[in-house]
C-alpha positions in Angstrom: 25.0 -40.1 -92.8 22.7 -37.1 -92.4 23.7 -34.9 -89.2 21.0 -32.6 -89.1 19.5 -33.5 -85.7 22.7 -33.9 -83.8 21.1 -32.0 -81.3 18.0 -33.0 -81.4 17.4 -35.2 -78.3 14.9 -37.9 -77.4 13.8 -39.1 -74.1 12.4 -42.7 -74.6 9.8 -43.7 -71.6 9.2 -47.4 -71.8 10.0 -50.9 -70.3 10.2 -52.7 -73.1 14.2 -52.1 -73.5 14.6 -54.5 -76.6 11.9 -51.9 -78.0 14.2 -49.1 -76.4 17.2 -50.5 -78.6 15.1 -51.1 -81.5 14.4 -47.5 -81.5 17.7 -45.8 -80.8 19.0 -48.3 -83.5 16.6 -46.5 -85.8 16.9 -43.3 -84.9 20.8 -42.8 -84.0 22.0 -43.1 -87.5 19.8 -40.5 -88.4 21.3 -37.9 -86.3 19.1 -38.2 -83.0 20.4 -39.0 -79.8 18.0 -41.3 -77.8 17.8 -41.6 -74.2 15.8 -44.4 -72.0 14.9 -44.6 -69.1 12.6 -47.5 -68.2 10.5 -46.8 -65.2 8.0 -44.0 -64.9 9.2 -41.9 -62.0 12.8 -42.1 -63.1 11.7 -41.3 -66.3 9.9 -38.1 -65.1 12.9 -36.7 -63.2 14.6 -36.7 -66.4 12.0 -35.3 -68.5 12.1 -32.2 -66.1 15.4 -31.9 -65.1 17.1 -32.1 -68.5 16.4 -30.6 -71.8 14.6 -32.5 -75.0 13.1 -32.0 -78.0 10.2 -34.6 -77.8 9.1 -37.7 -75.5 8.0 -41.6 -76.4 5.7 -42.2 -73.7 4.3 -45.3 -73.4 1.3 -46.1 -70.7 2.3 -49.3 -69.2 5.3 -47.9 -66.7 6.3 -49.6 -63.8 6.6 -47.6 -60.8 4.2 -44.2 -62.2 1.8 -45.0 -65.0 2.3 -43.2 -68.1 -1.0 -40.8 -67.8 0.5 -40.0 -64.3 3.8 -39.1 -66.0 2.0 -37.1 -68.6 0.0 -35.2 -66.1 3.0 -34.4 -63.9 4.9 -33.4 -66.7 2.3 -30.8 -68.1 2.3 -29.1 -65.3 5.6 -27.8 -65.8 6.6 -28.5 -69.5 5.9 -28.3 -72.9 7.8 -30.7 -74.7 6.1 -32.9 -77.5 4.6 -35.8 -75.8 4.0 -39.2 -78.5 2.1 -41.3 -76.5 2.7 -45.2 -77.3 -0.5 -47.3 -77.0 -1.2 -51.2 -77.7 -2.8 -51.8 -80.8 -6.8 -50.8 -80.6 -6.3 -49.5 -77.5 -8.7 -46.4 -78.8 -9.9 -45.4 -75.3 -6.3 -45.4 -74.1 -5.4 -43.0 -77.2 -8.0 -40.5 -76.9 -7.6 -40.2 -73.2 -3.9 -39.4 -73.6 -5.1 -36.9 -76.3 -7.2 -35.0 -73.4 -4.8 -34.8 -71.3 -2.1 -33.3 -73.8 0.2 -35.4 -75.8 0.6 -34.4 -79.3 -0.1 -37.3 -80.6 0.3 -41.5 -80.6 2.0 -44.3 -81.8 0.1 -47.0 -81.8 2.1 -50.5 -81.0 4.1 -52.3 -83.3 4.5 -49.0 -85.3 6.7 -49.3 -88.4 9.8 -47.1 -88.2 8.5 -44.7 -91.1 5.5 -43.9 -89.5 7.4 -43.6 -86.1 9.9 -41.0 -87.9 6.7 -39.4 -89.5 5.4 -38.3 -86.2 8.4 -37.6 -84.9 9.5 -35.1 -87.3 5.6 -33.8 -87.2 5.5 -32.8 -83.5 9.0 -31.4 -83.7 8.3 -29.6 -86.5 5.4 -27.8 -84.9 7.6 -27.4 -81.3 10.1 -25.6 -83.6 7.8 -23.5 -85.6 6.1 -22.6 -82.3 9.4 -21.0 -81.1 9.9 -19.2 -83.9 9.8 -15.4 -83.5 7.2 -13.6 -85.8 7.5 -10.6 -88.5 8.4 -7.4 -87.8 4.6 -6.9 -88.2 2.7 -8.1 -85.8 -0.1 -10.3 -86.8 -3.3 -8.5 -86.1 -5.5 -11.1 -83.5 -8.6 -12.8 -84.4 -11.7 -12.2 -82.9 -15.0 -14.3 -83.3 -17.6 -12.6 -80.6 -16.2 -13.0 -77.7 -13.3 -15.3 -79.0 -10.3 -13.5 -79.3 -7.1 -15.2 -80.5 -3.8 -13.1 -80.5 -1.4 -14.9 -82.7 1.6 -13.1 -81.5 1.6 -14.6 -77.9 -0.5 -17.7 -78.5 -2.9 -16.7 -76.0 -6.7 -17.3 -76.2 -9.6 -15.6 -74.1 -13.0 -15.9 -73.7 -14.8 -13.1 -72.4 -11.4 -11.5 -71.5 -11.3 -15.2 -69.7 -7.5 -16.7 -70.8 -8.1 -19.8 -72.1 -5.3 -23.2 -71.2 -4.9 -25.0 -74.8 -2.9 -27.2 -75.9 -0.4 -26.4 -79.2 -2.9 -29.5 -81.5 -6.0 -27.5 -80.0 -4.4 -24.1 -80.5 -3.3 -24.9 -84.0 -7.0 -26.3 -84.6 -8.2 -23.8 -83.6 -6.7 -21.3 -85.6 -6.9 -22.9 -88.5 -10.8 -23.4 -88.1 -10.6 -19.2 -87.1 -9.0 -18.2 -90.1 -11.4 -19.6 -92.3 -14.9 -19.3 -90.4 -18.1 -19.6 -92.1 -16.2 -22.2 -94.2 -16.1 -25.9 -93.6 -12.8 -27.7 -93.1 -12.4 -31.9 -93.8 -10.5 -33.7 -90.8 -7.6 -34.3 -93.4 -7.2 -30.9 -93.9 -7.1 -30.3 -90.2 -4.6 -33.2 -89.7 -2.5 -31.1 -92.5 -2.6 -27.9 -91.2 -2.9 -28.3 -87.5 -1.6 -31.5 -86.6 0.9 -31.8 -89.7 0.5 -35.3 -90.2 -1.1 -37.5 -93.4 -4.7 -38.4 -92.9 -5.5 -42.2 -91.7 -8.8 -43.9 -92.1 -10.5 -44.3 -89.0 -8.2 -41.8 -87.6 -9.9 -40.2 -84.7 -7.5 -37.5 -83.1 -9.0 -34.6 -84.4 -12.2 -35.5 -83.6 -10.9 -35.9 -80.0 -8.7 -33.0 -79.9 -12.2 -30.9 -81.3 -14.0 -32.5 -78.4 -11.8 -31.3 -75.7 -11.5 -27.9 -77.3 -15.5 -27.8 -77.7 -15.3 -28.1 -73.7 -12.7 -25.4 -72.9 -14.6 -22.9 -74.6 -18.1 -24.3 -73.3 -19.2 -24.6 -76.5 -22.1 -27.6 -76.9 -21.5 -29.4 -80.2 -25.8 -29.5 -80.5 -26.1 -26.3 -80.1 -23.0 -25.1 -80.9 -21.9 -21.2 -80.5 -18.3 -21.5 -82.3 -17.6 -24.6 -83.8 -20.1 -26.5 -85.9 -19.7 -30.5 -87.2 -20.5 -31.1 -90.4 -21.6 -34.7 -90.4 -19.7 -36.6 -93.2 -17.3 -33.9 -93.9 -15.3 -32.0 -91.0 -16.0 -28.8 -88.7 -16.5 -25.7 -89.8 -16.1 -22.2 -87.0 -19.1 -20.4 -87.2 -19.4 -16.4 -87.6 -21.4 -14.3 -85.0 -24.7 -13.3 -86.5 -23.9 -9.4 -88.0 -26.2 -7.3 -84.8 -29.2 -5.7 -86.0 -29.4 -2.3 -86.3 -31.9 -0.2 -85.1 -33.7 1.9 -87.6 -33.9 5.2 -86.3 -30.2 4.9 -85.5 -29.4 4.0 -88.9 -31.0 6.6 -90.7 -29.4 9.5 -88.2 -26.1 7.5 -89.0 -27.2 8.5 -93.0 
């Protein structure tokens, strides 16, 4: 038996307790300890009072819906939210998406896709944590977009910016290659560290919400630009003219 996520502990938010046992049947062996709590307020105390490494959310909750709980729980905490949705429930997916979960399982998930996105967001949670090098990463700055790596922290105008890690990561990643387009799967690799799925729409909705923090219209789009058929791609400020008696004193 592999013991490498003794310590890794789950908080399981759902009524469904033969789906509750299911889970912690699955993930146990593996090394993960799985808690459950079955209402929505109860299950909101625990998710601030204790320490864990990620959440299983579902939306259904008796007692406090499970966008209440996530909306509470933001407030105060950054722990991995999966959100857990009924099958082609796509409105209920991409509104937990705005409000800040990491990502979904859609319902009845197998249990390699559920590990999959498990190990994904805590992957990202851990790498998050980690401290940089010795050097500090210089920040990136796209007209009045400035993004300093070391401290996670976006402005706009000197204006902090609230994002969350999948809109930071996109972000970023879109940054660091600007002027270049990027496909959804390789934004689903490198942000949201999960394989590509057709049909998949949670970058498109993470893109969305990010367009709106940064006031950016996607028709007439300052920063980032879709490229129908294809992906996004972070557009570079247009180089400022330069006058021409000025430039020939510079000479």
């Amino acid at each position: 038996m592999c013991n490498s996520h003794d310590n890794t502990r789950i908080l399981l938010i759902d009524d469904d307790r033969k789906l509750c046992r299911l889970i912690a049947s699955y993930l146990q062996p593996l090394g993960y300890q799985v808690i459950a709590e079955h209402h929505g307020r109860s299950g909101l105390a625990r998710a601030l009072s204790e320490s864990f490494d990620a959440v299983l959310l579902d939306i259904m909750l008796p007692g406090m819906g499970g966008f209440d709980v996530l909306r509470e729980l933001r407030r105060e905490s950054e722990v991995p939210v999966l959100i857990l949705t009924a099958l082609g429930d796509e409105p209920d997916r991409i509104v937990g998406l705005e409000m800040g979960a990491d990502d979904y399982l859609p319902k009845t998930f197998s249990t390699r896709e559920l590990l999959a996105r498990l190990r994904a967001v805590l992957r990202r949670s851990t790498m998050a944590r980690l401290p940089g090098p010795q050097e500090p990463a210089a920040p990136i700055v796209i007209g009045n977009l400035r993004i300093d790596l070391e401290c996670h922290r976006v402005t706009l105008d000197e204006t902090p910016i609230d994002l969350t890690p999948v809109e930071h990561d996109l972000l970023v990643a879109l940054a660091r290659s600007a002027g270049r387009v990027r496909s959804r799967e390789q934004l689903l690799l490198e942000a949201a560290e999960r394989e590509f799925e057709a049909f998949d729409r949670a970058i498109d909705v993470h893109i969305s919400s990010l367009r709106r923090k940064l006031g950016d219209d996607p028709r007439t789009p300052r920063f980032i630009e879709t490229v129908r058929g294809y992906g996004y791609r972070m557009l570079k400020p247009p180089a400022q003219a330069v006058d021409p008696l000025v430039e020939s004193e510079i000479a």
